[in-house]
ROMAR-264848 format. One line per 10 residues: number of its first residue (from 1); their letters; for each residue x, y, z of C-alpha. Coordinates in steps of 0.5 Angstrom, whole numbers. Layout:
// ROMAR-264848
NUM> A> X,Y,Z ~ ...
//
This chain:
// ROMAR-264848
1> XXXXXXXXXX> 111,210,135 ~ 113,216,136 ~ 122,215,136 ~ 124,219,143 ~ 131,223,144 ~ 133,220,152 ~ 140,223,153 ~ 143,220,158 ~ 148,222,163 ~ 149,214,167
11> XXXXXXXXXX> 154,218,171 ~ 152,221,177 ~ 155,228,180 ~ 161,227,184 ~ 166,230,187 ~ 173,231,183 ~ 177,231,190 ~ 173,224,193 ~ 177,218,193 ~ 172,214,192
21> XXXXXXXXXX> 171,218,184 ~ 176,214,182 ~ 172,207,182 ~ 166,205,177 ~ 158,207,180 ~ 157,200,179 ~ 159,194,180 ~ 156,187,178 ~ 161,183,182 ~ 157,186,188
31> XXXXXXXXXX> 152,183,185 ~ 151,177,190 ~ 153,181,196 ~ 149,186,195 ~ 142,183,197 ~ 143,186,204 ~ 140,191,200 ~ 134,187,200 ~ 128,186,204 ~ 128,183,209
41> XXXXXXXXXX> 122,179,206 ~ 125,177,201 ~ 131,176,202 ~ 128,170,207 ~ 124,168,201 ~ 130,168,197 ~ 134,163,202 ~ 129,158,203 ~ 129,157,195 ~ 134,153,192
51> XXXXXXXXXX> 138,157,188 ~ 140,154,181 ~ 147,152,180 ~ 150,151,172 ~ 156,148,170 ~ 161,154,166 ~ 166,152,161 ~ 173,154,164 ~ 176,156,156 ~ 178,163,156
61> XXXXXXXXXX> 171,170,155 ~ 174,174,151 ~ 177,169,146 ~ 170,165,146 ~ 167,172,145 ~ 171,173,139 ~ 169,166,136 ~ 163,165,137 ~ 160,171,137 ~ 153,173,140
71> XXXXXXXXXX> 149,167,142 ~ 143,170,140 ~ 146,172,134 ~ 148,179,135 ~ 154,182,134 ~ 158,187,140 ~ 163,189,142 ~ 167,190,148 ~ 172,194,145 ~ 170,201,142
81> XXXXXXXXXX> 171,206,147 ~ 174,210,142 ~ 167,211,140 ~ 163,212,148 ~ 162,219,149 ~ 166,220,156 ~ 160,219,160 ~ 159,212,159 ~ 169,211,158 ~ 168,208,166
91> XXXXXXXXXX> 163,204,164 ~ 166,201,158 ~ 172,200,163 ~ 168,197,168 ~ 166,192,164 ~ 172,190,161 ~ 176,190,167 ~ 172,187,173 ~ 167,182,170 ~ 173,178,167
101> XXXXXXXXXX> 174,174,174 ~ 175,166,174 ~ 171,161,178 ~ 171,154,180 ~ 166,149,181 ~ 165,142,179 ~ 162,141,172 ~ 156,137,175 ~ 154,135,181 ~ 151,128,184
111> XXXXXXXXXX> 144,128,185 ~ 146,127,193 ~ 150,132,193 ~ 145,137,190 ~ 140,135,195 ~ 144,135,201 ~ 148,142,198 ~ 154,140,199 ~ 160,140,195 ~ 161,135,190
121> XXXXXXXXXX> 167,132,187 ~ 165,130,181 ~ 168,123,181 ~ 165,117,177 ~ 162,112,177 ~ 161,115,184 ~ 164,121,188 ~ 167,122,195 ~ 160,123,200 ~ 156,118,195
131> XXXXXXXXXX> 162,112,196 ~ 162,113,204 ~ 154,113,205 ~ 153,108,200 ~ 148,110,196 ~ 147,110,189 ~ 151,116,185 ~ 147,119,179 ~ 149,124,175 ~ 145,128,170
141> XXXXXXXXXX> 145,128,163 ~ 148,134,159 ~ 144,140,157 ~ 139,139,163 ~ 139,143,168 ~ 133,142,172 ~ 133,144,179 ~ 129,139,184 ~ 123,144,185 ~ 122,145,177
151> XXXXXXXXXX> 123,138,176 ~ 117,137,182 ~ 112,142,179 ~ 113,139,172 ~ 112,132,173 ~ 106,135,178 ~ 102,140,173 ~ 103,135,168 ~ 99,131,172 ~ 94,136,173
161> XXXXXXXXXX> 93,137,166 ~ 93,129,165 ~ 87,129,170 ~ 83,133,167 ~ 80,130,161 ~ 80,123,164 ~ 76,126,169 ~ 71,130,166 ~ 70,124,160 ~ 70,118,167
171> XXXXXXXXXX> 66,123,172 ~ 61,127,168 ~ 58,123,161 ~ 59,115,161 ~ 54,114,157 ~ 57,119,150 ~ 64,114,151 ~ 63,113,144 ~ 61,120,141 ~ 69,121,143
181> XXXXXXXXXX> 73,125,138 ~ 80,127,138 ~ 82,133,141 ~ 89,137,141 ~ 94,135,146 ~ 95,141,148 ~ 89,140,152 ~ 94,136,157 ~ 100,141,157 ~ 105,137,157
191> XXXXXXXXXX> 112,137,158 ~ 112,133,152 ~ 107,128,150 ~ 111,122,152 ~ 112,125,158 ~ 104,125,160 ~ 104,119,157 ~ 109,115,162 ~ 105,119,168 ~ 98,117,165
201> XXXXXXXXXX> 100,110,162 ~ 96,112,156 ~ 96,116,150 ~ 95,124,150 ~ 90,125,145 ~ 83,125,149 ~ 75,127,147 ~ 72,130,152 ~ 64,130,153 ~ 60,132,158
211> XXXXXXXXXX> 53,130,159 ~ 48,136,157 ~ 54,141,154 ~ 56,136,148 ~ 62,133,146 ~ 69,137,144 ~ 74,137,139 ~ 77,144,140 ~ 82,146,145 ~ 78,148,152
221> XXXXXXXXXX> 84,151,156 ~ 85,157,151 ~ 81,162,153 ~ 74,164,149 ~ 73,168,143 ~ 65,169,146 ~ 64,168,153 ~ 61,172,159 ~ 65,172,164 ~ 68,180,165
231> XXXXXXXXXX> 65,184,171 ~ 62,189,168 ~ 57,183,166 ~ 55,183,172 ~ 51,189,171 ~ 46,185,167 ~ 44,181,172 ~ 37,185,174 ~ 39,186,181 ~ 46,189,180
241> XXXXXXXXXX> 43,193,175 ~ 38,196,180 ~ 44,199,183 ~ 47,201,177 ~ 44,207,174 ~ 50,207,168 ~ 48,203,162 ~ 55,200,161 ~ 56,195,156 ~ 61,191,156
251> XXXXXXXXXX> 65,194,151 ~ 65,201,154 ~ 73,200,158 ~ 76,199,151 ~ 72,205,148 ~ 74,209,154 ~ 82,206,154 ~ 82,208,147 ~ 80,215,149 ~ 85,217,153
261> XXXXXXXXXX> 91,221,152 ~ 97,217,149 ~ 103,216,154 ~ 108,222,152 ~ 116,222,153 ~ 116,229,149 ~ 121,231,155 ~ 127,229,156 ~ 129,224,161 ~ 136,223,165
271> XXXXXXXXXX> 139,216,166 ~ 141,215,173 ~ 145,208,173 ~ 148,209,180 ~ 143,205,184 ~ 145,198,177 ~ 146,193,182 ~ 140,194,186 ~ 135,195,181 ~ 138,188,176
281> XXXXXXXXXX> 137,184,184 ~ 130,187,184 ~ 128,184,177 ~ 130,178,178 ~ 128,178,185 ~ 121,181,185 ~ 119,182,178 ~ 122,176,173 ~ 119,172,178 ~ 112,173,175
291> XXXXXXXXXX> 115,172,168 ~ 121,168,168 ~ 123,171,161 ~ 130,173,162 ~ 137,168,163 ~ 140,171,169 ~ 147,168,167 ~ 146,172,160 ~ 145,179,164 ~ 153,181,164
301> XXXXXXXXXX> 153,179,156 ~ 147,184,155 ~ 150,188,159 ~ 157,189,156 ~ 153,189,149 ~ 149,195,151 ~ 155,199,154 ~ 158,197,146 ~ 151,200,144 ~ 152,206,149
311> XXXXXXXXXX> 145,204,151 ~ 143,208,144 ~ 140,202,139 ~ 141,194,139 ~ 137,188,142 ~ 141,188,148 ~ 140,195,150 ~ 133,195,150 ~ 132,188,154 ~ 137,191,160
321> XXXXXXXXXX> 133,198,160 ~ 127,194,160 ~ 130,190,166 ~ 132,196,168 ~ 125,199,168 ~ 122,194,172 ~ 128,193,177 ~ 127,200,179 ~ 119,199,180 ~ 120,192,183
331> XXXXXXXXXX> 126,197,187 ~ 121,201,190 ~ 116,196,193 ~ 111,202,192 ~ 104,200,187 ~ 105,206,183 ~ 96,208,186 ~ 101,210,193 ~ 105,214,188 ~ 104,222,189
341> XXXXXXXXXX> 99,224,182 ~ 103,226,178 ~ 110,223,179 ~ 112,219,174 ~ 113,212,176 ~ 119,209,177 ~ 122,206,172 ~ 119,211,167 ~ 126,214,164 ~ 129,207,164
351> XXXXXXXXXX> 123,205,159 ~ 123,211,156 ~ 131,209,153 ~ 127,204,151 ~ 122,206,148 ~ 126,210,143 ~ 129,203,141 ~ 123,199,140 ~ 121,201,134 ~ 127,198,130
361> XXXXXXXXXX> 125,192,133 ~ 118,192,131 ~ 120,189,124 ~ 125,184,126 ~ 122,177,127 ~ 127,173,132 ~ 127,171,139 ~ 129,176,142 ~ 126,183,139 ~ 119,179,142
371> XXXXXXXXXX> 122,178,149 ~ 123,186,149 ~ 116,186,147 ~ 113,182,152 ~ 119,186,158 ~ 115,192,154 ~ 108,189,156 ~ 111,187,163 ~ 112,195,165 ~ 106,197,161
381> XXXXXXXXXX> 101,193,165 ~ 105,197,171 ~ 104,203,169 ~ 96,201,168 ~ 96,202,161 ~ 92,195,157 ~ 92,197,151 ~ 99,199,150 ~ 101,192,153 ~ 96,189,148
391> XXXXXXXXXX> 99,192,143 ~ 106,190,144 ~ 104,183,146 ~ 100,182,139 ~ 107,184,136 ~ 110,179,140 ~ 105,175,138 ~ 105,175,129 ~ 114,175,131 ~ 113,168,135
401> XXXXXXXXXX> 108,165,130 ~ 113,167,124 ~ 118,163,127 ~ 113,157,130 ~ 111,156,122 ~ 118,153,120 ~ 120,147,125 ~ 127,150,124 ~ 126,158,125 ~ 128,158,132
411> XXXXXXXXXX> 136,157,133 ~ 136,150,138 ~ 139,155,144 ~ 134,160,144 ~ 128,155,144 ~ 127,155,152 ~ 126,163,151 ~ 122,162,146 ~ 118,158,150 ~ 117,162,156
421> XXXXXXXXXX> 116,168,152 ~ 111,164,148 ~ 108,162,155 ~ 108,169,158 ~ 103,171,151 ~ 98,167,153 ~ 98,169,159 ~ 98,175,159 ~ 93,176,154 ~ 89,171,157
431> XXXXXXXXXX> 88,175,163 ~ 86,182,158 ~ 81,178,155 ~ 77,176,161 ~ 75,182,161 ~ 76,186,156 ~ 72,186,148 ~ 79,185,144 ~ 80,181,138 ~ 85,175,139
441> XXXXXXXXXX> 93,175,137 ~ 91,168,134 ~ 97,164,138 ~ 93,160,142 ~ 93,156,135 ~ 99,154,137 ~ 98,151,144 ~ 98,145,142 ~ 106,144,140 ~ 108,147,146
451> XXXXXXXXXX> 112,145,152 ~ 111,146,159 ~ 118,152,160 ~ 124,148,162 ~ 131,151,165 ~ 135,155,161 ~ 141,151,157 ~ 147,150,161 ~ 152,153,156 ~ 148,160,157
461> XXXXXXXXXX> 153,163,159 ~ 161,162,157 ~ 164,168,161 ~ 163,165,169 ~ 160,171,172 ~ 156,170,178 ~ 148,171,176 ~ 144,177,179 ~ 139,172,181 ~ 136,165,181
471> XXXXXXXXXX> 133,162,175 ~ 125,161,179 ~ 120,158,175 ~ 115,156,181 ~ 110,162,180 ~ 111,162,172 ~ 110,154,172 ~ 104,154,177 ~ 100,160,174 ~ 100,157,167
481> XXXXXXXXXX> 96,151,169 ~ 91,156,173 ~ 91,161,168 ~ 88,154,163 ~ 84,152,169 ~ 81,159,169 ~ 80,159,161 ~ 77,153,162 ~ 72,155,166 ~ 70,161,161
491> XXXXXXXXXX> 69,155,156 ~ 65,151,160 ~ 61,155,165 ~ 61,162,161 ~ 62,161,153 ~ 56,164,150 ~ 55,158,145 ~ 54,152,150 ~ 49,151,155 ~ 51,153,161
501> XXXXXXXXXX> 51,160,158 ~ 49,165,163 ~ 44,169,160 ~ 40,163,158 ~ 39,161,165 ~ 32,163,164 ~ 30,158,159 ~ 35,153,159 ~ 40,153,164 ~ 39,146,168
511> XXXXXXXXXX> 43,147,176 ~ 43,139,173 ~ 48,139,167 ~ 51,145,173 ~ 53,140,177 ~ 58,135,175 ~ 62,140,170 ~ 62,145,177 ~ 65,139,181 ~ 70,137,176
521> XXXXXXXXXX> 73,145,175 ~ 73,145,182 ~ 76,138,183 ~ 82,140,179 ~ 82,146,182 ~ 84,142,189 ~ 88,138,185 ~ 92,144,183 ~ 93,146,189 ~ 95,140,192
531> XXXXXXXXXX> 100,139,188 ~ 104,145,189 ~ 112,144,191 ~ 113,148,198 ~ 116,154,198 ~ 110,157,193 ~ 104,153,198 ~ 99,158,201 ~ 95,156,207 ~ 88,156,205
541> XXXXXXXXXX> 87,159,212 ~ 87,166,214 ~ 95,165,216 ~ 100,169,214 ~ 103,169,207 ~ 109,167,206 ~ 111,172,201 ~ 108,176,195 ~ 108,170,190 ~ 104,166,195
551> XXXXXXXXXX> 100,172,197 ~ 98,172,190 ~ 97,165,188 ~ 93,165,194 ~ 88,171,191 ~ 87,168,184 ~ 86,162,187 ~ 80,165,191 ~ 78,168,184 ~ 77,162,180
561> XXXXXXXXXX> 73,158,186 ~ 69,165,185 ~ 68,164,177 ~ 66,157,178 ~ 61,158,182 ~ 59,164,180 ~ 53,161,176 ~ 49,158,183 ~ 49,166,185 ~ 46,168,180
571> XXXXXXXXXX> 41,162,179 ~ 39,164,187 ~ 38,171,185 ~ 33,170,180 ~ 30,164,184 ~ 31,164,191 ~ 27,157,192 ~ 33,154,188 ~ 36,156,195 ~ 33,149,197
581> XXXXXXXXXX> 35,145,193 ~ 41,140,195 ~ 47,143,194 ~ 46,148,191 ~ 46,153,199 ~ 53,149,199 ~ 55,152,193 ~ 52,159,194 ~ 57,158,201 ~ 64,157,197
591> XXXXXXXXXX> 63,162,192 ~ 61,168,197 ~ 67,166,202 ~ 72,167,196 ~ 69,172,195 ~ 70,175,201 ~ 77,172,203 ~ 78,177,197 ~ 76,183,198 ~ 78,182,207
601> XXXXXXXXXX> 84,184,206 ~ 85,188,200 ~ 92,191,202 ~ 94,183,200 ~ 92,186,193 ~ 99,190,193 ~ 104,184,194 ~ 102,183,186 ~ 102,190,184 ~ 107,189,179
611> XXXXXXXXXX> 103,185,174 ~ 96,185,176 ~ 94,192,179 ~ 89,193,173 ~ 86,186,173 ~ 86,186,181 ~ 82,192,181 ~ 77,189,176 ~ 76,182,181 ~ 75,187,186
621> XXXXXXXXXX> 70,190,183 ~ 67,184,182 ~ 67,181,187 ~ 64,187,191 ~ 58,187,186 ~ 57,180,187 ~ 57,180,195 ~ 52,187,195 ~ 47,183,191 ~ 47,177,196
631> XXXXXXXXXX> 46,182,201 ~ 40,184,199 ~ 37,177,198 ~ 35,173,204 ~ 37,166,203 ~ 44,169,201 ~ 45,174,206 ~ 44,168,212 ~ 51,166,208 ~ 55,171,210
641> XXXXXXXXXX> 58,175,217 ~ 54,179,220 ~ 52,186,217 ~ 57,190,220 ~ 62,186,218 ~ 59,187,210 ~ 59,194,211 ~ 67,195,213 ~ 69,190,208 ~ 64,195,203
651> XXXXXXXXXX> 67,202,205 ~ 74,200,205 ~ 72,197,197 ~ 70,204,196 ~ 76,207,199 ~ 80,202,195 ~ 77,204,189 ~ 76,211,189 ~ 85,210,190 ~ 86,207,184
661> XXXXXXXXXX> 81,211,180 ~ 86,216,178 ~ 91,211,174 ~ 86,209,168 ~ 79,211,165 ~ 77,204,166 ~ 79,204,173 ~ 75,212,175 ~ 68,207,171 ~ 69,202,176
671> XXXXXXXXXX> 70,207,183 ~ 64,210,180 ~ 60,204,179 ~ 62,201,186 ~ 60,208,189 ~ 54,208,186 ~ 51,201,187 ~ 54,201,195 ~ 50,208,196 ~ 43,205,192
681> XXXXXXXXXX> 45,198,197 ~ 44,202,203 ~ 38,205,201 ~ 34,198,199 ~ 37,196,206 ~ 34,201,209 ~ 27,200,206 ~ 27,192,208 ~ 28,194,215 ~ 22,198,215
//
């Protein structure tokens, strides 16, 4: 990686005679005033969250600062304006200055009072609100700092996963209770193993067989190193490849990433940190919210290290210029495919510093240098660059797997990070291998100690200033336990070693041995949903969404449902009397309405531009392949709204389509594809009604 010269200029064009010159461009302490500055929607969505409080110690910053050092093991300072270049001399004295301002609070609030937010007066054995409603006053233990939604989701996804193995061993093969084998607790993921174990009334380690697919030994929620589901395999079923001319092999999108040109930061970019406050609420608002990777309550202490830095070199300065990077895109609001081409993205000069610093951070292996590189990953995914972000992730990767060797190689305090960006690894490579041929990091070998992301630690943050943000794990919780049910889904349905292979449908696939695994994703699937706390819960109807996190819950919800049922289509397409079968109409029906409950309203796919432009665009295609092809076979096609209606659905695909095509080659194959395969539909249409 080529190292890159970004001058910096942070202080923006002032009169010398304006009043207000005198004053620091940013100012932290506005932080939680200035959300008015946000949306309207996501402000609303913000209030109706719990806000998660923490306990501060009292004792004085700077001293404990001198002492103790840098938490994360790096040393800054706030004193070395005599080595700041004069752009950054307010800065640093806007640091030192401003941010050092007391709060009180009580150490820690009641369970009562918690709930019913108000103040709590810390008294023991009981406090002031408790003693007069006679009710009992719990106070949590040290060091948890678990809000009442993320304490909720954690015991409702550990429930989740620990009825998955139950259910698949109870429900689908009885008869091979003997042939059971142990399997990784992983497979259960798990807060902790006693944890599932109190829930479930038994132990965390299980066999799973399935009746007609074998009996597994391995861990089934990562996902496979061999398996069928990516789109462009849609393009060997005989009826989409008539409509396809192109003879794509399911390489071709790395080969075409690989091909095109490298991102270039030759030119120099000039950082504007007028607009600091606004873009660190955004991050935390709109963009952490997916990834849940930085402590809100140690922004100022990043911050102050980068000004020491002089945002030229260190951890710190690259973690907040990548915060800064993606609070500007979060900012902004706009998917980069509605940006004028050839306008660069915003963010771009914030991650351009950055990218200047990473490359000292490649040889480092702690916590932090692999957190910059999953924030790094983040932005790439936003600017619709996979590999690049592939690559950053697999260092993230070989760092984690340095550390996690030794049961003592991550510092007691970090370790909370070190899960979320564990977690945030799996995931996003989970999503880069559904769909493209790229060789595993080799971290899900490691899933099987991991725990569920809990809360970040109480002691975080010594200096007692008010946070940019919240601390939300709602999402980044309930996206794990989908993303290991869609790798699961991949080893039962569609990994290549296993009977339910797709491509040996016609010699041994058996709609028999389909059934009871079918029901059973698509039972946990339920279960999954049914469990999600409130304020992430989507209607399942066509009603509005509350927010984006809800908008893009509910479309990937739609999309597992869709790869669960996917191989009754198929079956349907290569045999249309199976159609006749019982059930099988029936599963027909739910994996073309989920696909069309996709592809309705496909401006719904903006509200997750942020992480998932490149993946929603490939779903899309997808699902517009499998709904061209049902179209086109009768018993199918009586599933679906009438034709008019498949029609408007198919023209705005190609339109949406054709709008992303300019962001990446992978994308220009798929408006390609899509273009094509609609034109040769319309034609085959035409000739059946005549």
């Amino acid at each position: 990686m080529a190292a890159v010269s970004a001058p910096i200029n942070p202080e923006a064009p002032r009169s010398a005679s304006d009043e207000s010159s005198k004053k620091p461009m940013m100012a932290l302490p506005k932080l939680a005033t200035d959300r008015s500055a946000m949306s309207e929607t996501s402000t609303t969505h913000r209030q109706e969250r719990p806000v998660a409080k923490r306990a501060r110690s009292s004792y004085d910053r700077k001293a404990s600062l001198s002492q103790s050092g840098d938490p994360n093991g790096e040393n800054c300072s706030d004193s070395a304006d005599a080595m700041d270049p004069p752009e950054l001399a307010h800065l640093k004295r806007f640091t030192q200055d401003t941010l050092d301002y007391p709060r009180r609070r009580a150490t820690i609030a009641c369970e009562i009072c918690r709930s019913r937010k108000s103040r709590c007066d810390g008294n023991k054995p009981k406090c002031r609100l408790c003693t007069e409603l006679g009710a009992d006053c719990v106070y949590r233990e040290p060091g948890i700092k678990l809000d009442a939604g993320d304490k909720l989701i954690l015991e409702q996804l550990a429930r989740i996963e620990g009825l998955l193995h139950t259910g698949l061993n109870g429900s689908l093969s009885p008869s091979s209770a003997n042939a059971m084998v142990p399997i990784s607790p992983a497979t259960s993921n798990t807060a902790s193993d006693d944890f599932l174990a109190k829930k479930t009334g038994g132990p965390t380690s299980q066999g799973v067989a399935l009746n007609g697919v074998g009996t597994w030994s391995a861990n089934i929620s990562t996902i496979p190193k061999q398996h069928t589901t990516p789109a462009l395999h849609l393009l060997q079923w005989p009826v989409i490849k008539n409509l396809v001319s192109q003879q794509c092999d399911p390489s071709v999108l790395v080969q075409l990433e690989m091909s095109r040109e490298p991102l270039n930061f030759g030119r120099s970019f000039s950082l504007d940190f007028s607009n600091i406050n606004s873009y660190a609420i955004a991050f935390f608002e709109r963009a952490n919210v997916w990834y849940a990777v930085v402590d809100p309550y140690q922004w100022s202490h990043y911050y102050r290290c980068a000004t020491s830095q002089r945002f030229r070199g260190g951890v710190e300065s690259c973690i907040v210029l990548l915060v800064l990077a993606l609070g500007e895109a979060a900012f902004s609001g706009l998917s980069i495919s509605q940006l004028p081409h050839g306008q660069n993205p915003p963010g771009m000069s914030f991650f351009a510093a950055a990218w200047n610093i990473l490359p000292g951070l490649m040889i480092r292996n702690d916590v932090i240098s692999a957190q910059c590189h999953i924030l790094a990953a983040a932005y790439l995914m936003y600017i619709v660059r996979p590999l690049e972000a592939w690559n950053m992730l697999c260092n993230s990767s070989m760092k984690q797997q340095l550390l996690l060797q030794s049961p003592h190689g991550i510092p007691q305090h970090l370790r909370e990070l070190s899960d979320r960006v564990f977690w945030n690894t799996i995931m996003i490579e989970s999503d880069l291998l559904a769909e493209l041929d790229l060789p595993h990091s080799g971290i899900a070998q490691h899933e099987d100690g991991m725990r569920l992301p809990r809360s970040f630690p109480f002691d975080a943050d010594p200096s007692g200033e008010e946070p940019p943000g919240s601390d939300d794990l709602w999402y980044f919780l309930a996206e794990i336990a989908l993303r290991r049910l869609l790798n699961r889904v991949s080893h039962l349905i569609y990994g290549v070693s296993h009977l339910l292979h797709t491509n040996k449908m016609s010699a041994s696939f058996s709609l028999a041995s389909l059934d009871p695994v079918v029901t059973e994703l698509d039972f946990q699937l339920k279960q999954w949903y049914e469990n999600l706390p409130a304020p992430v819960k989507f209607p399942r109807e066509r009603l509005q969404a509350r927010d984006s996190v809800q908008t893009v819950l509910r479309l990937r919800y739609f999309a597992c449902r869709t790869i669960i049922y996917r191989p009754y289509i198929q079956a349907v397409l290569g045999d249309e009397s199976l159609a006749n079968e019982p059930g099988v109409q029936d599963a027909c029906r739910k994996c073309l309405e989920a696909c069309i409950r996709q592809l309705e309203q496909l401006s719904a796919h903006h509200e997750g531009h942020l992480p998932y432009l490149w993946q929603g665009a490939l779903s899309i295609m997808s699902q517009a392949l499998l709904l061209m092809a049902a179209t086109l076979c009768p018993p199918l096609s009586a599933l679906l709204p009438p034709e008019h209606q498949m029609d408007a659905i198919f023209t705005e695909v190609v339109a949406e389509a054709e709008r992303l095509a300019h962001l990446a080659p992978s994308l220009r194959l798929c408006a390609e594809i899509i273009r094509e395969a609609e034109q040769r539909r319309q034609i085959l249409i035409k000739r059946q009604m005549c």
